[in-house]
N, C-alpha and C positions, 0 to 999 in steps of 0.2 A: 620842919618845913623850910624851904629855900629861901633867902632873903630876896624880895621882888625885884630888886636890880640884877640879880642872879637870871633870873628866868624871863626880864625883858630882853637881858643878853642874849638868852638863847631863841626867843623869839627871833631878833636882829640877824640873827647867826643861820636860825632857820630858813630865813627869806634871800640871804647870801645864797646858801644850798641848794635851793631850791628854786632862785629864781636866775634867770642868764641876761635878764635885763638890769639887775641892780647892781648897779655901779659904785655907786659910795653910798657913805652913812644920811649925809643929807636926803637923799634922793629918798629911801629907804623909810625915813622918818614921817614922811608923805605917804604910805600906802595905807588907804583904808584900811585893811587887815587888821594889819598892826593897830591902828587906832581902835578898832573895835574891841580887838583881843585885853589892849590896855584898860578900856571900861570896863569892860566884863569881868578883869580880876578885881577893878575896886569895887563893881557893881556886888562882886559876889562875895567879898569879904564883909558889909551891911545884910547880906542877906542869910549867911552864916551866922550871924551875930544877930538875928532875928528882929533886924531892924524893917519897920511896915515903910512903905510908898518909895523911899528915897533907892531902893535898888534899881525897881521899876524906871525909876524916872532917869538913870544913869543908861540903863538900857535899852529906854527910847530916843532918848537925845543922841546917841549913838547911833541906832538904827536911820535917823533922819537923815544922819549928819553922814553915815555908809552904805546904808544901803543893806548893813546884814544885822538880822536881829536875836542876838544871843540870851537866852532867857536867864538873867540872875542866879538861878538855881542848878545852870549844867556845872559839872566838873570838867577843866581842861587843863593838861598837864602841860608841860616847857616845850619847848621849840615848835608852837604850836604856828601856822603858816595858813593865812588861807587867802587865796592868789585872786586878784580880782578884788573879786568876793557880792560881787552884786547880786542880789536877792538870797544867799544862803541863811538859813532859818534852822538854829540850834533850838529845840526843846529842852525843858524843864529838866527830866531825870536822864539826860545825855552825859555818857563819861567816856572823856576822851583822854588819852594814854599820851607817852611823850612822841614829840616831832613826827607828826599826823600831820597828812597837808591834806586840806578840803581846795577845790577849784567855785567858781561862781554859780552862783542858781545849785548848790545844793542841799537838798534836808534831808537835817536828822530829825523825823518826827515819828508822833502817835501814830496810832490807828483805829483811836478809839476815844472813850473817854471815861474810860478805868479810874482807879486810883495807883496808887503806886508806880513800881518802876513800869514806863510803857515805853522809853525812847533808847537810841540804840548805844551801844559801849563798844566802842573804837580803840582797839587796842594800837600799843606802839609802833608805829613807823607806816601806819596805813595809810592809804592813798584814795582817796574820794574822787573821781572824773565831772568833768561841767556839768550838771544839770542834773548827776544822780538823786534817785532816792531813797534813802536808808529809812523804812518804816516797822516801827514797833521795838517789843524789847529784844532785840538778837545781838548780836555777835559778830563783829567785824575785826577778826584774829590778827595776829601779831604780822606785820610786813602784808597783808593784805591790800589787794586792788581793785576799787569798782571801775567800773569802763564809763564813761560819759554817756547819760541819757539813761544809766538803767534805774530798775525798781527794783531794791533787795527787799526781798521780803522773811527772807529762812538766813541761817549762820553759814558765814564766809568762813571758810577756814583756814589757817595761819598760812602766808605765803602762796595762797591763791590767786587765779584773777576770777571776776565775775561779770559777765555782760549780760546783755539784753533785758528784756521785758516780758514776764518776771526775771531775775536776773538766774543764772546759770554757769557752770565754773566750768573755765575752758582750757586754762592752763595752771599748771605748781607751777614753782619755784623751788629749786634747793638753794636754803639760805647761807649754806656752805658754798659750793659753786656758782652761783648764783646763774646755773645751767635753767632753763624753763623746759619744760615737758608739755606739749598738749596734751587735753583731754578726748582722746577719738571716741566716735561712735555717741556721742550723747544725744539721749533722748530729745528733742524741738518738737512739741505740742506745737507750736505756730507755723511751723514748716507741715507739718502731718496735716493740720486742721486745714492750710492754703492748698494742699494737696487734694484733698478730700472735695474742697470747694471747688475746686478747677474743676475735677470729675464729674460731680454732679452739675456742674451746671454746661459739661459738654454732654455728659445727658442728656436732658434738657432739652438742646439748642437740636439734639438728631429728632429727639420727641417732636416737637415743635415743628423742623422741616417736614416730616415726616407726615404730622397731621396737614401743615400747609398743602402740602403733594394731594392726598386723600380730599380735602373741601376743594383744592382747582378741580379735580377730576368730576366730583361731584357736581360743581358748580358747572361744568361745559356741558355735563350730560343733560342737566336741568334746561341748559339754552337751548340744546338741542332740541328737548320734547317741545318748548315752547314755541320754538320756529315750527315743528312738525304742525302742534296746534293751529297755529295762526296760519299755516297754509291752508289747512283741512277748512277752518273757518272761511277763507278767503272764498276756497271752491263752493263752497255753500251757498256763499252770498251770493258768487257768479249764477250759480242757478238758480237762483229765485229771481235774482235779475234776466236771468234770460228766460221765464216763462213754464222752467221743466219741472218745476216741482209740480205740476197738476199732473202732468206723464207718468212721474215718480209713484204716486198716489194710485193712479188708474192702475201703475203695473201692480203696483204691492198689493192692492185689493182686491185683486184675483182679476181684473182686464186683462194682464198679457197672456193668463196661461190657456 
């Protein structure tokens, strides 16, 4: 095992690399991260050593005091970097590989409430985007990238990237050339299903005109009979106000013929 000032170094050394704001050691000394990452190894050498309360309590004094809450029981390996780091939430059976950088607001969590291994294993030199989520026990491969905002739910594979929501792999990498290749033509279930949604509800919207059209036409012809009505009625009334219905009567009863 590394001597722990070996692997603060490379913590120090990680946040140099990776970060274009850190300018000297002092400054560097200051970033939550780092201060979390530093709990979390004494947190987790007590908790290795199967010592009750006192890990706990290192790594919520931590979480208060940063803002990221690392569970005593993850594994995380040297040049470990996590940038920000407001609200990021490491789970219990989380193993994380060397010089992994996580960005803020992200977790590695459950998806359940299993026993055993449930949360995810982040291998070397992966890259976590703002606000991703790594859920369950998968696979986040060697030189690996999530995109900011996704949901991994399935295994990233070495030198991948992966976006969206569920998340989805859109480009390799050759870790030799460090050439990237798209991934064309990939299936998008959210693209198809807003597709599918448009359609039907321009559907829909002809149905709807359509019947609108149908009830005006109905509706005028209806006015129409009722004016007809009311006229027929009106002549009625004019002749019994003027006296003809007795005439009417005399003819129909056989007087005119």
């Amino acid at each position: 095992m590394s001597h722990p000032l070996l692997i603060l170094r490379d913590d120090i050394r990680a946040i140099f690399q990776n970060d274009p704001a850190a300018r000297n050691i002092a400054e560097v000394l200051l970033y939550p991260g780092l201060h979390a990452t530093i709990a979390h190894r004494i947190a987790n050498i007590f908790w290795r050593r199967r010592i009750p309360f006192v890990p706990r309590l290192i790594s919520q004094i931590a979480r208060f005091f940063t803002g990221i809450e690392i569970h005593p029981g993850a594994t995380i390996g040297r040049g470990f970097f996590i940038d920000h780091g407001m609200g990021v939430v490491i789970g219990e059976t989380t193993e994380i590989g060397d010089w992994v950088t996580l960005y803020q607001g992200v977790t590695l969590g459950g998806t359940g409430k299993q026993g055993g291994k449930r949360h995810p294993t982040v291998h070397d030199q992966a890259i976590i985007g703002v606000g991703a989520s790594v859920l369950g026990a998968i696979t986040i491969g060697v030189g690996a990238r999530v995109g900011g905002g996704a949901v991994v739910v399935k295994d990233v594979p070495p030198h991948a990237t992966a976006v969206g929501v569920p998340a989805r792999i859109v480009a390799t990498r050759d870790p030799q050339t460090g050439e990237t290749r798209r991934v064309e033509n990939l299936p998008d279930p959210e693209a198809a299903m807003l597709r599918n949604l448009h359609n039907r509800i321009r559907e829909l919207e002809a149905r709807v005109a359509e019947l609108e059209e149908t009830t005006d036409h109905h509706h005028h012809e209806h006015h129409a009979l009722i004016k007809e009505t009311a006229e027929e009625q009106a002549c009625w009334a004019a002749i019994e106000l003027n006296g003809n219905n007795g005439r009417y009567d005399e003819f129909t009863l056989g007087g005119g013929i």
